[in-house]
C-alpha positions in Angstrom: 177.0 181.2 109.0 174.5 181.7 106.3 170.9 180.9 107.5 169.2 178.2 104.5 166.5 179.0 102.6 162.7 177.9 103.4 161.7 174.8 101.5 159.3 175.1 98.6 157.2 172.8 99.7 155.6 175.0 102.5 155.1 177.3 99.5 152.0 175.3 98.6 149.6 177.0 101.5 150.8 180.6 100.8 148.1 182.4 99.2 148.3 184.1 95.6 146.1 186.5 96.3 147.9 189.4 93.5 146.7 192.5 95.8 149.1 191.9 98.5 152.2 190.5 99.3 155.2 191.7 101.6 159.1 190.8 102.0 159.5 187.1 101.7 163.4 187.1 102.6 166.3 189.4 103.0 170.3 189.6 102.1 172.1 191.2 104.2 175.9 192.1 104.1 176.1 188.5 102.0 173.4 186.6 104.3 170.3 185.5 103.3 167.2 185.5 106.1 164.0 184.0 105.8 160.8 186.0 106.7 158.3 185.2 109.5 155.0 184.8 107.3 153.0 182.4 109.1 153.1 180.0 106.1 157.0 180.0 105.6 158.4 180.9 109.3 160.6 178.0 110.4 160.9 178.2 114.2 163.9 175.5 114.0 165.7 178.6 112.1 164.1 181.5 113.7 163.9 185.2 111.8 165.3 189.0 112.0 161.7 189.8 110.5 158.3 190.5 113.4 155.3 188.4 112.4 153.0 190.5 109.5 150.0 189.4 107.7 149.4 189.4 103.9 146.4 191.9 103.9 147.1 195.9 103.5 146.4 198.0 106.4 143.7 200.6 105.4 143.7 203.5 108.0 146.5 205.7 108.4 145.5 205.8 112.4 145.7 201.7 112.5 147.8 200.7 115.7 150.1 198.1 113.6 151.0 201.1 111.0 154.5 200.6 112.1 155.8 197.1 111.8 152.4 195.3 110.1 149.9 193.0 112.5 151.0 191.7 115.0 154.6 193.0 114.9 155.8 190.8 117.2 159.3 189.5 117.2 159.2 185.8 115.7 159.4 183.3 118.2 162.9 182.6 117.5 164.2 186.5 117.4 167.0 187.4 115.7 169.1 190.6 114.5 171.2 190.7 111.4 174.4 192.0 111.7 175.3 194.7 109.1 178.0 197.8 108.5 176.8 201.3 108.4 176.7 201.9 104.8 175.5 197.9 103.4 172.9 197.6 102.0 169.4 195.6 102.9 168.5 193.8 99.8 164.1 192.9 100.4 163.0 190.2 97.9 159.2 190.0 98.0 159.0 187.2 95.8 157.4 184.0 97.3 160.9 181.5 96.9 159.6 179.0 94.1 156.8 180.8 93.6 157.2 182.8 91.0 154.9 185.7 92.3 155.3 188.9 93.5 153.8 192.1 95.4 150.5 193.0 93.8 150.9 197.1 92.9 152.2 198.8 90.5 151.5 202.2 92.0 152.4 204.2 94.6 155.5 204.8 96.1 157.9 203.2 98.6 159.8 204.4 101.9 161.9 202.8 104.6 162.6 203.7 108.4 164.8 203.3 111.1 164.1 203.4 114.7 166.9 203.3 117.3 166.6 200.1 120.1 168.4 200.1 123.5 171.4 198.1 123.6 169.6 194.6 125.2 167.7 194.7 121.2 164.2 195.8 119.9 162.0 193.0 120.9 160.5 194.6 123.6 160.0 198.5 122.1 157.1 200.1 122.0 156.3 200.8 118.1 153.7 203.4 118.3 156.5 205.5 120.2 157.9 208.4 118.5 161.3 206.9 117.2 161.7 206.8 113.3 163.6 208.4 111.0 163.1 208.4 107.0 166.2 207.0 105.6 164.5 206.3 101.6 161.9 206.6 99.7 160.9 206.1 95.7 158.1 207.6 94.0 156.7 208.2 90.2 159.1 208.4 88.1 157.5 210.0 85.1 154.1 210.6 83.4 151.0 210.8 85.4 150.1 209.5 88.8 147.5 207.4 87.1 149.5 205.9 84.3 153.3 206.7 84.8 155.9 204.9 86.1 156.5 204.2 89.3 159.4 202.6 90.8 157.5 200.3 92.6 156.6 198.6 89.5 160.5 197.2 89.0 159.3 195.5 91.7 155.9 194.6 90.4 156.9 193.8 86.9 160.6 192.4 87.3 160.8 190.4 90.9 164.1 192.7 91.0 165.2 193.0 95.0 164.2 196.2 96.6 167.7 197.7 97.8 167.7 200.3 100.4 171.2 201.3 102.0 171.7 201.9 105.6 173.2 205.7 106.1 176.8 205.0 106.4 177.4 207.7 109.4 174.5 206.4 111.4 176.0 205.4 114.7 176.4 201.7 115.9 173.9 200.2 117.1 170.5 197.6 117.4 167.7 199.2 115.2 164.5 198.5 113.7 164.4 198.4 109.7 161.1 199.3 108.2 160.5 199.2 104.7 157.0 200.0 103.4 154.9 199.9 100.3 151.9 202.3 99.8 148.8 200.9 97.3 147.2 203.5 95.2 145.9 201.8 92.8 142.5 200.3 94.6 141.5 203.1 96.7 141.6 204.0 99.6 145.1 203.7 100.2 146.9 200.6 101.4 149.8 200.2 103.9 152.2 196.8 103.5 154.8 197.6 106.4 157.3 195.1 107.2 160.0 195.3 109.7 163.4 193.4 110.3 166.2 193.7 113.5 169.4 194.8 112.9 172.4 195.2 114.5 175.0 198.2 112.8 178.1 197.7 113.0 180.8 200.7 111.6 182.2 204.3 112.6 179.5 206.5 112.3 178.6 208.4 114.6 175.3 210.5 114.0 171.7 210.0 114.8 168.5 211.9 114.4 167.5 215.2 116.2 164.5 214.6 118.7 162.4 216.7 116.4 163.2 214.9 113.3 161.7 211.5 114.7 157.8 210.8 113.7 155.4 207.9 115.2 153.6 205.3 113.8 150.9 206.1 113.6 151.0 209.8 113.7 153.3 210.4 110.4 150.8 210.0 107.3 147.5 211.7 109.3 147.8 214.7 106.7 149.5 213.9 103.7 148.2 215.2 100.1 150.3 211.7 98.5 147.4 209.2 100.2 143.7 209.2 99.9 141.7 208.4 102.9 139.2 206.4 103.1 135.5 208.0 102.2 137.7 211.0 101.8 136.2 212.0 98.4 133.0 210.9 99.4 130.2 212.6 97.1 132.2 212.9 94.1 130.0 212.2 91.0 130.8 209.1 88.3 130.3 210.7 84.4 127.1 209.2 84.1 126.2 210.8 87.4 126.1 208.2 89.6 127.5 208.3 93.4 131.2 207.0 93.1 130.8 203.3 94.8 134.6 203.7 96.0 137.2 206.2 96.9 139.2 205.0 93.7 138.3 208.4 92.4 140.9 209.8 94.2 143.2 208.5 92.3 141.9 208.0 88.7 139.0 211.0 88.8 141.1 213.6 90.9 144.5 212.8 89.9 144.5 210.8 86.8 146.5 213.1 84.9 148.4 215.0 87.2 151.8 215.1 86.2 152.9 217.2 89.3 156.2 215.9 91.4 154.1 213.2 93.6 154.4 214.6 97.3 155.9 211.4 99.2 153.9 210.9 102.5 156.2 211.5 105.7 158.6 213.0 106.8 161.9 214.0 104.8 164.3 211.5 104.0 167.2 212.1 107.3 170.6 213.6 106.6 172.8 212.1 108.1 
């Protein structure tokens, strides 16, 4: 049965604030499910999404890195049933709205993280439990002014579509997706995580040693800048640099190297 869509008029009290943003509803396996933002949850409908705020999480150490703040399950918790192999379609367009996630630069990843058969809503996030199954980066040019493929999302309101490995074995899991702000320095995290349930054949799953914790995967990672990381660097004129932006348009503004994408490698399955 497919779940409706939120009505626009709760739109009205979302903010347009054009430096954040997250995923506003999923289609999955032909389904359409409404996120849990505060504004837009409907508890008569309930969601697969955990409760996240619109504000990006600044510290690579934060204790909500994995599934946004708070996390929790939605009051009315669900899991979407899907085939190893679909695909997760994230829209993060505000429905009616007309607006969209705020960055056009830096790149984007997505997780899994293996539940125990009763569901996720009771995991422990910060555990080590998640596996790389995608990421995106720059495309081409320089990591200043190239393209990234975030901006399809930025530019076009296109979905952001992210396939589930097709041998992964059945299953409830946790589905993050993640995009990473470079552009306003220091870096910005904008987690967001859904419940699944996979469905299929496969049979595989991660080694022990391939598994990474949130926090605990992006502590060293050349891709992010940290905050007062490049603390002391001069402007032209000589001035102190008032903000860690300088990581990104003083000290890699035209670097044209591959872009090293933060985590882990992507699993194979």
């Amino acid at each position: 049965m497919h779940i409706r869509t939120i009505f626009a008029s709760a739109l009205a009290f979302v903010p347009l604030i054009s430096s954040h943003g997250g995923g506003f509803h999923y289609t999955i396996d032909g389904v359409t499910y409404p996120g849990a933002y505060r504004t837009i949850y409907d508890s008569s409908i309930g969601s697969i999404q955990r409760y996240w705020v619109w504000d990006g999480l600044n510290y690579p150490n934060d204790t909500d890195l994995a599934c946004n703040r708070p996390g929790t399950p939605a009051s009315k918790s669900l899991s979407a049933p899907t085939t190893a192999g679909s695909v997760v379609s994230v829209n993060y367009t505000i429905p009616a709205g007309g607006w969209t996630f705020g960055h056009p630069i830096g790149p984007m990843l997505a997780y899994m993280a293996r539940c125990p058969d009763v569901g996720c809503d009771d995991v422990d996030l910060r555990a080590p439990m998640w596996f790389k199954i995608w990421e995106k980066g720059l495309v081409s040019g320089t990591w200043a002014d190239g393209y990234w493929a975030m901006r399809d999302v930025f530019t076009d309101f296109k979905n952001l579509d992210i396939t589930v490995p097709k041998s992964l074995k059945p299953g409830k899991y946790l589905f993050r997706h993640e995009m990473v702000n470079l552009q306003t320095g220091p870096v910005q995290f904008f987690p967001n995580c859904v419940q699944l349930d996979v469905r299929g054949e496969g049979n595989s799953l991660p080694k022990e040693s391939e598994l990474v914790a949130f926090p605990g995967a992006y502590e060293k990672d050349r891709g992010l800048s940290f905050p007062h990381s490049e603390r002391g660097h001069k402007e032209p004129d000589g001035r102190d640099s008032p903000s860690d932006a300088v990581w990104l348009y003083v000290l890699h503004g035209n670097d044209t190297s591959p872009y090293p994408m933060p985590g882990p490698p992507v699993w194979q399955s």
